[in-house]
C-alpha positions in Angstrom: 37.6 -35.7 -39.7 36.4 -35.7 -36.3 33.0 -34.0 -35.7 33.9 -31.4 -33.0 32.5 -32.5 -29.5 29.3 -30.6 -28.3 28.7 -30.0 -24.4 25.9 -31.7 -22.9 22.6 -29.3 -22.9 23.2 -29.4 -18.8 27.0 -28.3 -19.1 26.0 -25.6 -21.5 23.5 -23.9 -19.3 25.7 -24.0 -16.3 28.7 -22.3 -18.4 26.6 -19.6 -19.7 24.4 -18.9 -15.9 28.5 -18.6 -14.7 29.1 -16.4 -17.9 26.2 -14.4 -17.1 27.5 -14.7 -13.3 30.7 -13.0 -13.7 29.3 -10.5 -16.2 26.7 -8.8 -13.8 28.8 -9.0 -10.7 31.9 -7.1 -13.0 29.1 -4.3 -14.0 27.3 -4.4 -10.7 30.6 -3.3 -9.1 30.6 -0.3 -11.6 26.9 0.4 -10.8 27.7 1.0 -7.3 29.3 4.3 -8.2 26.2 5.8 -10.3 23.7 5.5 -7.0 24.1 8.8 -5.5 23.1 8.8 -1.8 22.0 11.9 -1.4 19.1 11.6 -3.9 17.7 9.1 -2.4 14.1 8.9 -1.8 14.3 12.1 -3.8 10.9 12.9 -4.9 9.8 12.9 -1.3 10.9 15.7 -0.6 8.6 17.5 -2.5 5.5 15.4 -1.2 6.5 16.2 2.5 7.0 20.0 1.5 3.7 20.2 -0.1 2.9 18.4 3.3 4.2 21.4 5.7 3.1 24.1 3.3 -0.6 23.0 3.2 -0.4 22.3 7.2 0.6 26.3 7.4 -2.6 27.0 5.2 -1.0 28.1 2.1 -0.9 26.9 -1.4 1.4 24.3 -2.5 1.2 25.1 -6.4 3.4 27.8 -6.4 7.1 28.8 -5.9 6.9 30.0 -2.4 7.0 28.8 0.5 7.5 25.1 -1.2 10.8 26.3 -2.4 11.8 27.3 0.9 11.1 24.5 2.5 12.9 22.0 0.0 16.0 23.7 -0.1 15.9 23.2 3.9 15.8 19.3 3.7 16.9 18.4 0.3 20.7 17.7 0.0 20.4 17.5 -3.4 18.0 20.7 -4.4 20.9 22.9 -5.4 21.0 26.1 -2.7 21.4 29.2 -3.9 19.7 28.6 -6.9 16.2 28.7 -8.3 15.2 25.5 -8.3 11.8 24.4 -6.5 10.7 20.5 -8.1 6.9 20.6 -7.8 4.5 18.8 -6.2 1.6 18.1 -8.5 -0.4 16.1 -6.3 -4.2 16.4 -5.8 -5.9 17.9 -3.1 -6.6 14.6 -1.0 -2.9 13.5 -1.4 -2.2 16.9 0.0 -4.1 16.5 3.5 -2.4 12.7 3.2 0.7 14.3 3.4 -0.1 17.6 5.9 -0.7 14.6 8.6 2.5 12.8 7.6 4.5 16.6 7.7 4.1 16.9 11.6 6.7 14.0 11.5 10.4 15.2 11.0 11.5 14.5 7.8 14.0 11.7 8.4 11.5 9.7 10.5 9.0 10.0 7.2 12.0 8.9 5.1 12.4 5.8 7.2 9.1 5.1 7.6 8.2 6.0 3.8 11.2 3.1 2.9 9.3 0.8 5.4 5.8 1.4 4.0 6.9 0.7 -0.1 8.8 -2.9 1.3 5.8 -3.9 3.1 3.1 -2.8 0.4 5.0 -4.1 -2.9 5.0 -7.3 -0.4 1.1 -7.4 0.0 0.5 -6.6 -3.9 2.8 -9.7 -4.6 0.3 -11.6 -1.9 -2.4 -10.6 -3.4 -1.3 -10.9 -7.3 0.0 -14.4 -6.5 -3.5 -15.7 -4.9 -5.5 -14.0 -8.1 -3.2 -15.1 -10.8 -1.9 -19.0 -9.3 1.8 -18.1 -10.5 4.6 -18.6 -7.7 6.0 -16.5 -5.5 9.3 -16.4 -7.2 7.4 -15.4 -10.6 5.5 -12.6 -9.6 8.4 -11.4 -7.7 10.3 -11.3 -10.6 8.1 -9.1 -12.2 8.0 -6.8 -9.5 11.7 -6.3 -7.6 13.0 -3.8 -10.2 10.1 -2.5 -12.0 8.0 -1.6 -9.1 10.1 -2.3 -5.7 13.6 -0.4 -6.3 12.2 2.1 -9.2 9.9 3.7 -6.9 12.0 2.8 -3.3 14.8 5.2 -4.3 12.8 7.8 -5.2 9.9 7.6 -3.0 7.6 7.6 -5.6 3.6 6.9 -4.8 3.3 4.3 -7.8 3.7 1.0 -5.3 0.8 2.3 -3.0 -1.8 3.1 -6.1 -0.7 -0.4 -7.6 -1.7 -1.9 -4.3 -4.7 -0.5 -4.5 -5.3 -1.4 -7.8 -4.8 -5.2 -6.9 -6.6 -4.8 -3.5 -9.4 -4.0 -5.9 -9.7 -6.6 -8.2 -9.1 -9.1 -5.5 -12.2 -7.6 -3.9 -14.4 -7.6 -6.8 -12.9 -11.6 -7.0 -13.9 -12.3 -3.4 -17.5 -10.0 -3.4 -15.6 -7.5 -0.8 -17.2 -3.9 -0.9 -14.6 -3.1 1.4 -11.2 -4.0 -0.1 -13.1 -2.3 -3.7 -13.7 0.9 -1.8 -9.9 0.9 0.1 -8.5 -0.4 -3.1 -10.0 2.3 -5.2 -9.2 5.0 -2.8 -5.5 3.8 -2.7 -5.2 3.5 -6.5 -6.5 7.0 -6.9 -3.4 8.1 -4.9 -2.0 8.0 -9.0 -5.1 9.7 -10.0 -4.6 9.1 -13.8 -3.9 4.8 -13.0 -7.0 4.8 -10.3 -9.5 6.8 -13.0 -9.6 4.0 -14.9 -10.1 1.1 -12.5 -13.0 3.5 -10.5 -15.0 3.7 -13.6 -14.4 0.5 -14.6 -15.8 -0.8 -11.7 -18.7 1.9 -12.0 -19.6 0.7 -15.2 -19.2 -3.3 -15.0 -19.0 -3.8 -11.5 -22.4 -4.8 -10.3 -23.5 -4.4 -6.6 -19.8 -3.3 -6.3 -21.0 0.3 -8.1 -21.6 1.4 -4.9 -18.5 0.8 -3.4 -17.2 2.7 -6.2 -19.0 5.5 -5.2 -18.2 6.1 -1.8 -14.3 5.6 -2.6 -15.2 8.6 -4.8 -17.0 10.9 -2.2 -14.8 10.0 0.4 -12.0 11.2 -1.9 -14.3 14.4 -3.0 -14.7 15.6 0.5 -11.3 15.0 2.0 -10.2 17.4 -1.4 -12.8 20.4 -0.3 -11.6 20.2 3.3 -7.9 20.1 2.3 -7.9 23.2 -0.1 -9.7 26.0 0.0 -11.9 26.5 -3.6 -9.7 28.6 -5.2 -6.3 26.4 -4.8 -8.7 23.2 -6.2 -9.9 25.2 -9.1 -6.2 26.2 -9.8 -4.9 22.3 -9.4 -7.1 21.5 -12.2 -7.1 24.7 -14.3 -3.1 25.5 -14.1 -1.3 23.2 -12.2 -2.2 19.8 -14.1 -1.6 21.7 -18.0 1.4 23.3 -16.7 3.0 19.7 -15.3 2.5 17.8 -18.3 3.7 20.9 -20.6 7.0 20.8 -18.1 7.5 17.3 -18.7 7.0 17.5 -22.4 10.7 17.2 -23.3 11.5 14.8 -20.7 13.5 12.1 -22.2 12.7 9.4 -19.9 8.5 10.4 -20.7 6.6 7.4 -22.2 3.9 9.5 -22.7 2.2 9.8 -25.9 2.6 14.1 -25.6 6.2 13.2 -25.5 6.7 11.2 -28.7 4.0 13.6 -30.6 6.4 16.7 -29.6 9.7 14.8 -30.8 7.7 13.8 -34.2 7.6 17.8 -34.6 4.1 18.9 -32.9 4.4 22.1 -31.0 4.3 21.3 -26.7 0.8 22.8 -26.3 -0.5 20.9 -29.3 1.4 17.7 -28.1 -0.2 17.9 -24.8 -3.7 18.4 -26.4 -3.3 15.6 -28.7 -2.3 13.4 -25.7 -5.1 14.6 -23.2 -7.6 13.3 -25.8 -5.4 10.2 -26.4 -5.7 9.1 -23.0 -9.9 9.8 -22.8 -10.1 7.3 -25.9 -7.6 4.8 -24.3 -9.1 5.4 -21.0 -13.1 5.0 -23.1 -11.6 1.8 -24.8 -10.2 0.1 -21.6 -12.9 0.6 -19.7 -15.4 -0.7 -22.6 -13.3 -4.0 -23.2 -11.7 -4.8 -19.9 -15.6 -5.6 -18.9 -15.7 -8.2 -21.5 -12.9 -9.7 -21.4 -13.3 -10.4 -17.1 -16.3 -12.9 -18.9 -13.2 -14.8 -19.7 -10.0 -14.1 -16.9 -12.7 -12.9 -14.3 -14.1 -10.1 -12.4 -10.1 -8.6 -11.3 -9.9 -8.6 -15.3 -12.2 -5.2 -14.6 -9.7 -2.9 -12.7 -6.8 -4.1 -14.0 -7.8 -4.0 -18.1 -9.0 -0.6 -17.9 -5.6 0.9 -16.3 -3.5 -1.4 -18.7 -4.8 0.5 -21.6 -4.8 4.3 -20.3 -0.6 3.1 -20.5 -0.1 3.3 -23.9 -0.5 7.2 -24.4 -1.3 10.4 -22.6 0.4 13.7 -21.2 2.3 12.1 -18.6 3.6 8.7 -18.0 7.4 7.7 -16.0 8.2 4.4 -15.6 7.3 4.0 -12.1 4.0 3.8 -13.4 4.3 1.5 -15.9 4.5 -1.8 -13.4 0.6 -1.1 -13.3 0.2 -3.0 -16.6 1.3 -6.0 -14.8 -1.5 -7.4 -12.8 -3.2 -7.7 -15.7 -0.7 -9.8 -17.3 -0.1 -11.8 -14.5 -3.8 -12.5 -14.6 -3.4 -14.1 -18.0 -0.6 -15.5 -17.9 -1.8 -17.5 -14.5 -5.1 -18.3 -15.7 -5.0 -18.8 -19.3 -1.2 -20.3 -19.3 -0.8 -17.5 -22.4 2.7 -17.2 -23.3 2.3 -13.7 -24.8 1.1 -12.1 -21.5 3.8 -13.6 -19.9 6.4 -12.1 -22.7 4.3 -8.9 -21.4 5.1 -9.6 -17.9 9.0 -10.3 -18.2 9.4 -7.6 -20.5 7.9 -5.4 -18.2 9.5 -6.5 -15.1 12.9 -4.4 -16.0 12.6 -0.6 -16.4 14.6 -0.3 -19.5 14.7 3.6 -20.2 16.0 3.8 -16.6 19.1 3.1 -17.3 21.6 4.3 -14.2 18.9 2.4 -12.0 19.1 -1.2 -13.8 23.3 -0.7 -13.4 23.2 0.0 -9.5 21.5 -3.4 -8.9 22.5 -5.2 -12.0 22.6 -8.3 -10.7 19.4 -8.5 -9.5 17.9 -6.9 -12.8 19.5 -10.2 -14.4 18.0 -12.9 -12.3 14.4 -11.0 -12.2 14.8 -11.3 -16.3 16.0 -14.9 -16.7 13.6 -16.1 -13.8 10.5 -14.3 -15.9 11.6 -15.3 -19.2 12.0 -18.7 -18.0 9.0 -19.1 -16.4 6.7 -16.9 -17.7 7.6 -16.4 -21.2 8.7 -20.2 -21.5 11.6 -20.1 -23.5 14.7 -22.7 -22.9 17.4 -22.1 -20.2 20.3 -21.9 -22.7 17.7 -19.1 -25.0 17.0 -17.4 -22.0 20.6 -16.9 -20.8 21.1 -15.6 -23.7 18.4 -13.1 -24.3 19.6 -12.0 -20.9 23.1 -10.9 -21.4 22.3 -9.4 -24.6 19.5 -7.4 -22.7 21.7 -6.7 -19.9 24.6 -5.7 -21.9 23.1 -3.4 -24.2 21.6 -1.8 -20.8 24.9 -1.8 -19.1 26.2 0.1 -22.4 23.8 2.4 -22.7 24.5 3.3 -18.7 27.5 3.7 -18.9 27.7 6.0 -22.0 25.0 8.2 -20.1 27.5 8.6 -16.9 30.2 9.8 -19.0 28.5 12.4 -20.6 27.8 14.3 -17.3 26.3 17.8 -16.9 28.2 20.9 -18.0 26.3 23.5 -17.1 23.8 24.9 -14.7 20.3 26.1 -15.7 19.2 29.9 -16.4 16.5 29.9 -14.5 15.8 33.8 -15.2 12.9 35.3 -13.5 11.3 33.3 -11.0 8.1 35.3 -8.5 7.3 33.3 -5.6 3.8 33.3 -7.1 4.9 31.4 -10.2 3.5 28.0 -10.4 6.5 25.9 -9.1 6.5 24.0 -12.8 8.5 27.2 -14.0 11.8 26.1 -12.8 10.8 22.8 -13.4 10.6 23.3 -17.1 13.4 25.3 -17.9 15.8 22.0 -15.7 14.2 19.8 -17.8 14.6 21.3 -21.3 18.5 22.0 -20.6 19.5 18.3 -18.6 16.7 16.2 -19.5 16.8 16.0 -23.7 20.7 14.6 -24.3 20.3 11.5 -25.0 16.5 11.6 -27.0 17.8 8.7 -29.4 19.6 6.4 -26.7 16.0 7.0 -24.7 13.9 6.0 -27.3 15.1 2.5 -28.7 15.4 1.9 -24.6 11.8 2.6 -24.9 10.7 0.1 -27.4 10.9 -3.0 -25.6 8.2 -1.5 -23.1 5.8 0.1 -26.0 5.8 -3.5 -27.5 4.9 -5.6 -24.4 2.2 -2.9 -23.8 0.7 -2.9 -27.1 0.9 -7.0 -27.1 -1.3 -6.9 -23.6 -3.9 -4.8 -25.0 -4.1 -7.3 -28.0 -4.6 -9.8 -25.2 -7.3 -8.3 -23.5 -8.9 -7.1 -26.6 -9.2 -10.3 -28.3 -10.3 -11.9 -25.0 -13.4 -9.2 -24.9 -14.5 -9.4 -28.7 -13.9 -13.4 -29.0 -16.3 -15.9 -27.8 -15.1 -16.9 -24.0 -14.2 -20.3 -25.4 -11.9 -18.9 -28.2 -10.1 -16.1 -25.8 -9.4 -18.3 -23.6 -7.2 -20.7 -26.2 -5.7 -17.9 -28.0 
């Protein structure tokens, strides 16, 4: 009997890259048709309006005159309804965004789009000098996950990861400077620059001081931005009622999220998950000090926010690309496998679903270049853990665009003195919780590769510098 004849390793890897080839450009043509143009750049709209409405003197908390102004320039925020999306930002994002309002709104858009290119562009710099990985690494890591995540929805996450990076790289080069700029810019995501700012308050040396003043700058620009009363309502009603609006949010990583599906009540859920994040923010901060003995002093920033990521009352996905300059550190300077496991498994927004089929293709390469090169498994393994990945994702996508919508939300009630998180709520309850069991296995992967890179930097803070370094 003749022993059937096996292709040569080389042959095998080409058939299945072509295999893979066909596969994403078939489902990337599919994709096309789930990227809606008109939301693009969506949550902008609310971060201009807030803009205008704080420009005029008034507060932008509530319903009115927020709504107003976003069913003027949003094609997508349903006229004639009730709808007003919120704009939960703090009070020095605010006067940020009252200088950007006088623009109109295109020319923001286009210049907002110009902006995220050009920073996720300088946080690859930057991460590529700190961690010695290539540029076509750390880009791989950072084209979905942070680039086209936040780029189609104008998110603020790119510019706070900047600034997280901008930090460590100037606590690594003795730059008082970059720390303060860097701090200042990663507090833009207030709950992903806490961490880094005391971080660098607690372990950071001559450096405390630039920590300060990125703080009182921040401080005063709030006081002359808002008058007392609107600051004392951000942080009294605004803040609880966003993360109790977000609460059955499907596409939530946040630890007030999984407590409510487990069967805690939403205010309990959101309790929980406020003290959650002080111990993961306590914890971060006490260990990502130690373990910079052993991956240095960008190890300080970049720890601390790492940890605050596995829990609290309000986490999307945009955010979660701020895990990876601390697994890039790792995985550059120690050569550890696991943190670069982190770091592919991270680079793909899997809970996002719709957004990985629009630019499939690319998804696919950014996951086969990281897994090759960062997590270091074989060409013919990797192809393969790629087109599994990619075609449960594809599946998952494509079951979620055709189960579409039926109905539109009761808003009932709605005073123009609400907070704006009472339309907000009811959109999310009724559209946003359909597909709870689909979202969390999507979720998995992510909670893993988050809970593996704490391990990492946990180990390397309570084991001799020696020791942490092999493991």
């Amino acid at each position: 009997m003749i022993a059937p004849r096996r292709l040569p390793s080389r042959s095998r890897f080409v058939y299945a890259a072509l295999g893979i080839a066909a596969f994403v450009v078939f489902m990337g043509t599919i994709g096309r048709a789930s990227f809606q143009p008109k939301t693009f750049e969506y949550d902008l709209v609310p971060f201009y309006c807030g803009g205008v409405v704080v420009a005029e003197r008034h507060d932008p908390y509530l319903v009115e005159p927020l709504r107003t102004c976003e069913h003027a320039i949003g094609p997508v925020f349903r006229k004639g309804t009730q709808l007003v999306v919120p704009d939960p930002l703090p009070a020095y994002d605010q006067a940020l965004f009252a200088v950007l309002s006088r623009l109109p709104y295109l020319a923001l858009q286009v210049l907002w789009f110009v902006l995220e290119l050009v920073v996720c562009g300088l946080t690859a710099l930057l991460l590529v000098r700190l961690s010695g990985l290539s540029w076509l690494v750390v880009g791989s890591t950072l084209v979905v996950s942070d680039l086209y995540c936040s780029t189609i929805l104008g998110q603020l996450a790119p510019f706070s990861l900047l600034g997280l990076v901008l930090a460590g790289w100037g606590l690594e080069k003795r730059r008082a400077t970059a720390v303060t700029g860097g701090l200042m810019l990663a507090l833009i995501e207030p709950h992903l620059g806490l961490p880094a700012l005391l971080a660098v308050l607690v372990w950071g040396g001559r450096m405390r001081v630039a920590a300060l003043v990125a703080a009182a700058v921040l401080g005063a620009v709030s006081l002359l931005a808002l008058p007392l009363p609107t600051l004392v309502e951000y942080f009294a009603r605004a803040i609880p009622a966003h993360a109790l609006s977000e609460v059955n949010n499907e596409d939530q990583l946040s630890s007030a999220y999984l407590l409510h599906q487990l069967g805690v009540s939403e205010s309990l859920a959101v309790l929980l998950a406020k003290f959650d994040y002080v111990v993961m923010l306590g914890l971060g901060v006490a260990l990502a000090g130690r373990a910079a003995r052993t991956f240095g002093p960008a190890m300080i920033p970049f720890g601390a926010t790492a940890f605050v990521l596995l829990g609290g009352p309000f986490l999307h996905v945009t955010q979660i690309p701020a895990a990876l300059p601390a697994a890039l550190l790792v995985a550059g300077r120690a050569r550890s496998r696991q943190a670069g496991g982190v770091a592919a498994v991270l680079a793909i927004p899997w809970v996002n679903f719709s957004t990985v089929l629009t630019i499939l293709p690319v998804a696919a390469g950014a996951f086969y270049v990281a897994a090759r090169r960062l997590w270091k498994i074989g060409a013919v393994r990797a192809a393969i853990v790629v087109s599994l990945a990619i075609i449960a994702e594809a599946a998952a996508a494509l079951y979620v665009a055709f189960d579409p919508i039926q109905h539109i939300p009761n808003y009932g009630i709605v005073l123009p003195t609400d907070l704006a998180e009472s339309t907000w709520k009811t959109i999310i309850d009724q559209q946003q919780h359909r597909h709870v069991l689909l979202a969390t296995i999507a979720k998995i992967p992510t909670e893993l590769a988050l809970l593996a890179l704490a391990a990492v930097i946990a180990r390397a803070a309570l084991l001799p510098k020696a020791e942490a370094a092999a493991a």
